[in-house]
Structure formats: structure tokens, C-alpha cells
C-alpha positions in Angstrom: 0.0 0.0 0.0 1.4 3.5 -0.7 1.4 6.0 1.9 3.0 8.4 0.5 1.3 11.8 1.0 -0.5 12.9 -2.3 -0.4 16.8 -3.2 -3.2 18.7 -2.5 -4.5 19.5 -6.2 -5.3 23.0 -5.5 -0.9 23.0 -5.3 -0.8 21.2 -8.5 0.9 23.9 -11.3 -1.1 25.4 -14.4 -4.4 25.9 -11.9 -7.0 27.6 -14.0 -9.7 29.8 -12.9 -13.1 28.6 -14.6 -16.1 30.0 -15.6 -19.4 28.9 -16.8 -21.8 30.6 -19.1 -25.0 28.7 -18.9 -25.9 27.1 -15.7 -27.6 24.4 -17.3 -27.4 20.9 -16.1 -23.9 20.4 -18.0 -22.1 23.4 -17.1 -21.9 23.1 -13.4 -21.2 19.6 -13.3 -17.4 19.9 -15.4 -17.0 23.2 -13.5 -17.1 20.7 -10.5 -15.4 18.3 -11.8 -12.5 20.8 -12.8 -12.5 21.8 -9.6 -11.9 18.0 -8.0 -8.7 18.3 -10.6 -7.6 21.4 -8.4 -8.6 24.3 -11.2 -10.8 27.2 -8.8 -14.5 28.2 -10.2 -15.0 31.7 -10.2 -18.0 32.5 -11.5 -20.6 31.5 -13.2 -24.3 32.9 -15.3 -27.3 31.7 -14.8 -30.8 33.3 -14.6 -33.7 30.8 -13.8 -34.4 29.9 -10.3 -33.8 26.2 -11.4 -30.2 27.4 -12.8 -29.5 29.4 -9.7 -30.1 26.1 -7.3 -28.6 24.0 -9.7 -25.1 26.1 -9.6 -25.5 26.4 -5.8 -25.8 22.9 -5.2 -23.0 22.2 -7.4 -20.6 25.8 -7.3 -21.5 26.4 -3.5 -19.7 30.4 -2.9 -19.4 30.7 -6.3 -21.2 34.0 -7.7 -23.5 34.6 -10.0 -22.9 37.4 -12.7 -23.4 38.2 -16.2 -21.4 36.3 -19.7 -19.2 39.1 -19.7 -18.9 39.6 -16.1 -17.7 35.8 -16.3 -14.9 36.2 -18.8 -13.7 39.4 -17.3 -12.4 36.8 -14.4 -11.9 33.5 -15.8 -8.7 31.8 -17.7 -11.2 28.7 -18.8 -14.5 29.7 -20.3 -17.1 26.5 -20.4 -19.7 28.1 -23.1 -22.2 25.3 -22.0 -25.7 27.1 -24.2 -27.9 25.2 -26.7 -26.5 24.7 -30.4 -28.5 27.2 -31.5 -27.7 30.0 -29.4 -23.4 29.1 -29.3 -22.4 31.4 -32.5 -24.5 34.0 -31.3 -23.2 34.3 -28.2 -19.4 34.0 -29.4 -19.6 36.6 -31.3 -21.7 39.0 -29.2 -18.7 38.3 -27.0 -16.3 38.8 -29.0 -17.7 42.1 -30.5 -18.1 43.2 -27.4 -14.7 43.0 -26.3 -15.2 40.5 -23.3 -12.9 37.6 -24.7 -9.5 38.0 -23.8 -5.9 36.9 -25.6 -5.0 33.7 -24.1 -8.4 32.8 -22.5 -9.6 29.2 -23.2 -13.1 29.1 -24.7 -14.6 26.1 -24.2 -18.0 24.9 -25.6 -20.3 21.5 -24.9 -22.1 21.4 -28.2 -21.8 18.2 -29.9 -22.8 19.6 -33.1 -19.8 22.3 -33.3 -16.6 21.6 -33.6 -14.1 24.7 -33.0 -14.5 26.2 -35.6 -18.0 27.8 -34.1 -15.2 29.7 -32.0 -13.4 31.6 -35.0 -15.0 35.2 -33.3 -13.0 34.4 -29.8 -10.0 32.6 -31.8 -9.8 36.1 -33.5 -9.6 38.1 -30.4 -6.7 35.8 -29.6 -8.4 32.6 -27.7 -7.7 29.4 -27.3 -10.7 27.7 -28.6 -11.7 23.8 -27.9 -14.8 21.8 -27.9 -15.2 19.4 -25.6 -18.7 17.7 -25.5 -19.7 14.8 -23.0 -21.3 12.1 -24.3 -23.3 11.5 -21.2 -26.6 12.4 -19.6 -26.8 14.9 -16.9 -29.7 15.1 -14.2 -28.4 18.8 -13.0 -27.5 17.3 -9.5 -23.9 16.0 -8.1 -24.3 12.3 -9.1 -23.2 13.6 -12.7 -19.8 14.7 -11.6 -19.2 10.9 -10.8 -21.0 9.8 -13.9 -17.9 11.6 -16.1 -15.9 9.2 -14.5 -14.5 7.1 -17.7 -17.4 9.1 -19.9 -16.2 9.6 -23.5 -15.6 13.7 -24.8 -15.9 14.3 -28.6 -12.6 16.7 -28.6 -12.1 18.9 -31.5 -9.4 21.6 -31.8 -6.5 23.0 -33.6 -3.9 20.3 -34.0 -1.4 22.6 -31.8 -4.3 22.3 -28.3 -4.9 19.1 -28.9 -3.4 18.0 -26.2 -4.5 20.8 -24.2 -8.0 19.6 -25.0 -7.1 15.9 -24.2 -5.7 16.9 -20.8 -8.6 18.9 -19.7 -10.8 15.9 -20.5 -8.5 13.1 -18.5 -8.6 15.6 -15.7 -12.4 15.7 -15.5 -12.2 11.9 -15.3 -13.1 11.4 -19.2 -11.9 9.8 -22.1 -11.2 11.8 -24.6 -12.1 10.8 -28.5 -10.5 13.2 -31.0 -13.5 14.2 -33.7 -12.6 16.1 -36.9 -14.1 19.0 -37.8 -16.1 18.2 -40.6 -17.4 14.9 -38.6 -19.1 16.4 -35.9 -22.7 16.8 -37.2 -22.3 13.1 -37.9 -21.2 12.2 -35.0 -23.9 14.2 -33.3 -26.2 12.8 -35.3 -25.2 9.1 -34.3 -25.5 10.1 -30.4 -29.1 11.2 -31.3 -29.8 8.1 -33.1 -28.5 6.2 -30.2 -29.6 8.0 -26.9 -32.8 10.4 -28.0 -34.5 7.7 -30.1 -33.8 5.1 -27.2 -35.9 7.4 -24.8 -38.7 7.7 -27.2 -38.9 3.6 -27.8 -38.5 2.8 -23.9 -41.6 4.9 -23.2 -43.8 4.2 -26.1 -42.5 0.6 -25.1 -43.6 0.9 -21.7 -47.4 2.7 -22.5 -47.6 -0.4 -24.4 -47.1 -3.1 -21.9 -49.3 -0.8 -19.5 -52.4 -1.0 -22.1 -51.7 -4.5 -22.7 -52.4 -4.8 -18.8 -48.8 -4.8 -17.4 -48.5 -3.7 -13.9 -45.2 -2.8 -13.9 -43.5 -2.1 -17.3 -40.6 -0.3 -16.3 -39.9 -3.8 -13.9 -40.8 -6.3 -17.1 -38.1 -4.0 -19.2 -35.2 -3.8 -17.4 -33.6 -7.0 -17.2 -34.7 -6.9 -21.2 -33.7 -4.0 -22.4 -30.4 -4.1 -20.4 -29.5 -6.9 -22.0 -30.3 -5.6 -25.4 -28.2 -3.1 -24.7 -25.1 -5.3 -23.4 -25.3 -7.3 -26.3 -25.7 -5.2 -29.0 -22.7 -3.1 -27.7 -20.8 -6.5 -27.8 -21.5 -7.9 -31.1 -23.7 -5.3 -33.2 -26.0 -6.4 -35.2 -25.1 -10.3 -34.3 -27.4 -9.1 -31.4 -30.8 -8.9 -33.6 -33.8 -11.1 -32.7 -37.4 -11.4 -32.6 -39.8 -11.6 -35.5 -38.2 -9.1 -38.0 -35.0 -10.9 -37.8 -37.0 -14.4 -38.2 -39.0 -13.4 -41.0 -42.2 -14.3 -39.3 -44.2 -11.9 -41.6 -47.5 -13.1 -40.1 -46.4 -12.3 -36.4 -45.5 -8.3 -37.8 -49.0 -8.2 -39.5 -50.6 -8.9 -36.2 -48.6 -6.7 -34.5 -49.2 -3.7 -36.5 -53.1 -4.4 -36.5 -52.7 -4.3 -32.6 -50.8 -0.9 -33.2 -53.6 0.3 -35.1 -56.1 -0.8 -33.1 -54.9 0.3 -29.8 -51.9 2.8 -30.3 -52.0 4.8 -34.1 -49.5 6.9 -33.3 -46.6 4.1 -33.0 -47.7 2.3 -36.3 -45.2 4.6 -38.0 -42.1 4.2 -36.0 -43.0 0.3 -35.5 -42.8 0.4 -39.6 -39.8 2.5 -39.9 -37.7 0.4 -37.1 -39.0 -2.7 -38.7 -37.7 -1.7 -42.4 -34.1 -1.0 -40.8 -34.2 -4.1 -38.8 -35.0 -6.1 -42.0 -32.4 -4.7 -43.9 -29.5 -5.3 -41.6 -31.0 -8.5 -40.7 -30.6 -9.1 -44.3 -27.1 -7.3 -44.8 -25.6 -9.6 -42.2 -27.3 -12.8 -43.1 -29.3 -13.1 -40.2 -32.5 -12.8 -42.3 -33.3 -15.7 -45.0 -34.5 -13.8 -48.1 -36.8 -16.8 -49.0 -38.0 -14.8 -46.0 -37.5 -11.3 -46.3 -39.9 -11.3 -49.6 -43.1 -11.8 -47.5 -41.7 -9.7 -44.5 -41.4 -6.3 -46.8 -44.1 -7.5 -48.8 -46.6 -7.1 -45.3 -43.8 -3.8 -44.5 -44.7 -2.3 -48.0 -48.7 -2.7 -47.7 -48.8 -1.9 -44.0 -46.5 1.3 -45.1 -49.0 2.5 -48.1 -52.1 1.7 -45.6 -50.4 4.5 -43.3 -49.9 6.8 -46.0 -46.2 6.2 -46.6 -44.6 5.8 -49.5 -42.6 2.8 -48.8 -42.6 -0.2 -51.8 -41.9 -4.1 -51.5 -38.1 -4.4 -52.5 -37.3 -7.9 -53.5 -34.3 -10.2 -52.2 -32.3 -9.8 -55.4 -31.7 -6.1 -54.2 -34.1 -4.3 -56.3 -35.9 -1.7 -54.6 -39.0 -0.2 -55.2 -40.2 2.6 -53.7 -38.7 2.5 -50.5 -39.4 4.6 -47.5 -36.9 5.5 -44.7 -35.2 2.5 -44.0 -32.1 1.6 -46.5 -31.9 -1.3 -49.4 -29.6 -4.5 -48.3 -28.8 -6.9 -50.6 -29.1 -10.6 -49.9 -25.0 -10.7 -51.1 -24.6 -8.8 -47.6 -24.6 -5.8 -49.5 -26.1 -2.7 -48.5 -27.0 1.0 -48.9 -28.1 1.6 -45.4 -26.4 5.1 -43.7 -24.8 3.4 -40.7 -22.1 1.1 -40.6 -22.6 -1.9 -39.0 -20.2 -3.2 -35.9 -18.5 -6.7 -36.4 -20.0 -8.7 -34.0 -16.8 -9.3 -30.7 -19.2 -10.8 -28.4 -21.1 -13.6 -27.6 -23.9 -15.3 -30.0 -26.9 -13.3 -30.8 -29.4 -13.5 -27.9 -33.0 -14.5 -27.8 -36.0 -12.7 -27.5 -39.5 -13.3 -25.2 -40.3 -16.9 -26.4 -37.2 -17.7 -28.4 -34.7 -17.7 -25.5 -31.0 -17.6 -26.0 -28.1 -15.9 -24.3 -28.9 -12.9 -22.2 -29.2 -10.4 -24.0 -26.4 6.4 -21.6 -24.2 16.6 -24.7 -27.7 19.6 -21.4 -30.2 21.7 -20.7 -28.4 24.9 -20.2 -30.0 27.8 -21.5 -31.0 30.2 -24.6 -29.9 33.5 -25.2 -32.3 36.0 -24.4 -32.5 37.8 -27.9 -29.7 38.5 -30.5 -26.1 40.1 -29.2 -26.7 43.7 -28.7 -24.6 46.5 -28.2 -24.2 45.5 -24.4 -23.2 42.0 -24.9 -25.2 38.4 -26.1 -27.2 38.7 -22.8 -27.9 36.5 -20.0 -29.3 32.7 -20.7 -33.0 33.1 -20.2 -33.8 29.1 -20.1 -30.9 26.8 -18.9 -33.6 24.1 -18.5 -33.8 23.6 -22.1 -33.1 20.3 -23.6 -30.6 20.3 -26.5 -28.3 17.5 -27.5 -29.3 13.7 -27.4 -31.5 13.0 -24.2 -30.3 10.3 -22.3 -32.5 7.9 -20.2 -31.3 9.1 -17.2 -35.0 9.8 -15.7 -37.6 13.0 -17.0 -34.6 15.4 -16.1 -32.1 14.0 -17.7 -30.2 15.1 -20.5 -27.6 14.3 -22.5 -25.5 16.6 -24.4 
């Protein structure tokens, strides 16, 4: 066992003060986790009631004051505002004199990379984007959530490191995203964690009109496994009837759907179509099969309204809707790229058992940048980024 006295990290060298623009739920969370790493929070904007508990809870003694008010004492700048509202706010601060040379401005958007931060970078900044793909509640368990959470890092090739030590301190791991990738890569974290919400509670209405007592009891154990596998061996983790090509078990359910629950008919068909054509793409689907399937996919599709034809298993398409052609050669045009299955065999489903099968809601700008500055974040509550399933408040940025 070592016993040797560790430093206090406050007498670590290169301490930063920090500040946080947008008291959201992200925002004060790193600024607390900077401050574990010995850097000093100074100060730190925030409007709404909700922002101004969240930032005592988390900043305790640290005080309140306006964006420019914040970068008039901080070394590190965490720019932690929606998407839409970050180039606005960068260059109200910039134009407005508040960004100082050598100042690190730091922004949370997954969808910018740094180049968002040209206006500061100009004013002589040291710009990096640093987004946590996590989901934040607003309260201290996110601070030990960062703990081994992955940060898309972008930034000139000379920070780089910079950037990559600012992460490791916080606890992350940082993953270096190019420039040009980020909306991508934004986009896959939204595929992933938004659209994961949005199944798990249309799932779990479901099970509750079907007479379930306790959905969200029935789903764990399910869904968690889901999750485990799939992140083990991709698409070697598909089951149930798509994958089987029981066409006459999806008929049902969609006539259930329509019956009971019209509003999921759509995404049921759109998941389905996917499911089918990486089913197929990966051989997990028989196309003697698959015919019938996206026969029932098509017809269901046109009864709804879509516009979504039968495509037949020598890779032909027809009209198509939203989900992508595969070929039965293991070809296909689908958007995402599929993961080599690592892991274990694919896992079963309720009657086909088998093996068992996570960047925040800080706030909009009040208005365009005026002559006195971009103005104070009117709604750090509001969701932007890829929710997370981390409860009703949680987001992910």
C-alpha cells in the first residue's frame, strides 16, 4: 500500500480559474469536476431559479454574474448554451470586447466543432470543444457519472493536447472528432440515446395498455440486456420476429398498433424496415423470408400513408421509404455502418430464449447580441443535445 502523502490539487501547477456561461445541467457539473482536478471556479451565469439552485448545489460560494462579467475573471470559459444559441453568443462576445488573448473558450455542443469559435480565436483565444457524451440530471451524481465518460474533442492540431488533458482531468476519455465529422457524429448520439428514450416509453405505455403492472420492472432486465449485447456484437445481437421473418407475427402486431396505439404504427414500420435490412445485410435474415416480410412492411406502409414499396431479395428496390436497401449478397445502402460482432452469440427474445441479451439543458440566449453584450441565458432548463435515459430530467449533451 502507498502511503505516500498525495499533493493537494489545489498545489498542482497550471491551476485555471473557470467559468461557466449557462448554468444548465452540464455546465456546473465539469465546472465541479474541474474543480476535484484542483482548477478554482470563479464564477458563473445563470438566470432561472432552477439554474441558480442547480449552480448552488454544485458551485456552492461561487457567484452569480453576467457572460461578460464571467470572462472578465476567468482563464477557462465552459460556453455550456444550446447549439443554436453558441455562434451567437461568441460573437456577441467577441464584439463586445469580453474575450480576452489567451483565454480558453470552451464549448459542450456536440454539433460544433471549433470552428463555431473563430469570433473568440480572432480576439486571440484558445478555442476547444469538448462535449460529454453523457446524460446529466443537474445534480452531483453527474460529476461521478464523467468518470471514464467519453468527450468528442475537436481543436486546432497545436491544443490538442490541451483539450485531451482537460478531459483526462475531469475523469473522461477523450475521443478526437474532426471537424467536418461532428454533425455526424452528433447525429449518431441522437440516433442512439434520443431515439432510445422515445422507444422505452412508447414501449412501456404499451405493456401498461396490454395490462402490465409494472413495465418499467418487465423492461429492465430486457432492455439491459439488449443493450449489453448489442454493444458487444452489433448487429449479431438482432432477434425477434423481424429478424425471423415471421411476416405473419408483424401483421398482427401492426393491426394491434392500429387498433390500440396509431400513433406508434409509424415508428414500428420505420424500425421494422431498418431491422429487416440489416438482418438481411448480415445474413441473419433468409431472403426466402425477407420477400413476404417487406411484402406485409410495404402494404402496412401504403395503408399508413407512406410511400414505402416491397423491394425484393435480389436487391431491387422499389419505392422505399426511410429505411435503406440490403442486398441478400450482404450488400447494402443503409447510412450506418454496421459493428463486427466481438461478443457472444446473438441472444434471444420473449419466447425464443437464448443468451442474455447512456451533450444539457443549459439555456438560450435572451435575444440576439446587442450592443451590451449576447445577454444573459434566459432558459438553462432547455433540452438540447441527445436525451439520455437518465429519468424526466435528464439530458444528454
Amino acid at each position: 500500500m502507498n502511503t505516500t502523502p498525495q499533493p493537494d490539487p489545489k498545489d498542482r501547477p497550471a491551476r485555471l480559474t473557470v467559468g461557466v456561461v449557462g448554468a444548465g445541467r452540464v455546465g456546473p457539473a465539469l465546472a465541479a469536476s474541474l474543480q476535484l482536478a484542483g482548477h478554482r471556479p470563479v464564477a458563473v451565469s445563470g438566470v432561472s431559479d432552477a439554474s441558480r439552485r442547480r449552480a448552488a448545489a454544485l458551485l456552492p460560494d461561487v457567484p452569480l454574474m453576467t457572460p461578460a462579467e464571467v470572462l472578465g475573471r476567468a482563464e477557462l470559459v465552459l460556453l455550456t448554451v444550446p447549439d443554436d444559441a453558441l455562434p451567437g453568443l461568441v460573437s456577441g462576445l467577441a464584439e463586445t470586447g469580453a474575450v480576452r488573448p489567451g483565454q480558453l473558450i470552451v464549448h459542450t455542443s456536440g454539433r460544433y466543432g471549433a470552428r463555431v469559435l473563430d469570433p473568440a480565436l480572432r480576439a486571440g483565444a484558445l478555442p476547444l470543444a469538448l462535449h460529454p457524451a453523457m446524460t446529466f440530471t443537474g445534480t452531483p451524481v453527474d460529476v461521478q457519472r464523467l468518470a471514464g465518460c467519453s468527450f468528442g474533442v475537436t481543436a486546432p492540431e497545436e491544443l490538442r493536447l490541451a483539450a485531451e488533458a482537460l478531459v483526462i482531468e475531469m475523469g473522461g476519455e477523450p475521443e478526437w472528432i474532426a471537424e467536418d465529422r461532428r454533425p455526424l457524429y452528433h447525429a449518431a448520439l441522437a440516433l442512439g440515446s434520443n431515439h432510445l428514450v422515445t422507444l422505452v416509453a412508447q414501449s412501456m405505455e404499451l405493456l401498461r395498455a396490454s395490462g402490465v403492472s409494472a413495465p418499467d420492472r418487465m423492461l429492465g432486465p430486457l432492455l439491459g440486456a439488449s443493450l449489453d449485447n448489442a454493444l458487444r456484437s452489433g448487429d449479431a445481437a438482432l432477434t425477434g420476429p423481424v429478424a425471423r421473418g415471421d411476416a405473419g407475427t408483424v401483421a398482427a402486431h401492426v393491426a394491434e398498433l392500429r387498433e390500440h396505439a396509431p400513433q406508434a404504427v409509424a415508428g414500428y414500420l420505420a424500425m421494422a424496415r431498418t431491422t429487416a435490412d440489416r438482418a438481411l445485410a448480415h445474413g441473419l435474415l433468409k431472403p426466402e423470408l425477407a420477400e413476404d416480410l417487406l411484402g406485409v412492411l410495404a402494404e402496412e406502409a401504403t395503408a399508413t400513408g407512406g410511400t414505402s414499396g416491397a423491394r425484393g431479395t435480389d436487391g431491387t428496390s422499389g419505392a422505399r421509404g426511410t429505411g435503406g436497401a440490403a442486398d441478400t449478397d450482404g450488400s447494402s445502402d443503409s447510412p450506418e455502418h454496421a459493428e463486427d460482432p466481438t461478443g457472444s452469440d446473438a441472444p434471444g427474445d420473449p419466447g425464443h430464449p437464448g443468451d442474455p441479451g447512456h451533450p444539457a439543458g443549459p439555456g438560450r440566449l435572451d435575444g440576439p447580441a446587442g450592443p451590451d453584450g449576447p445577454g444573459d441565458p434566459e432558459d438553462p432548463d432547455a433540452p438540447h443535445g441527445p436525451e439520455g435515459t437518465a429519468g424526466p430530467e435528464g439530458d444528454v449533451r
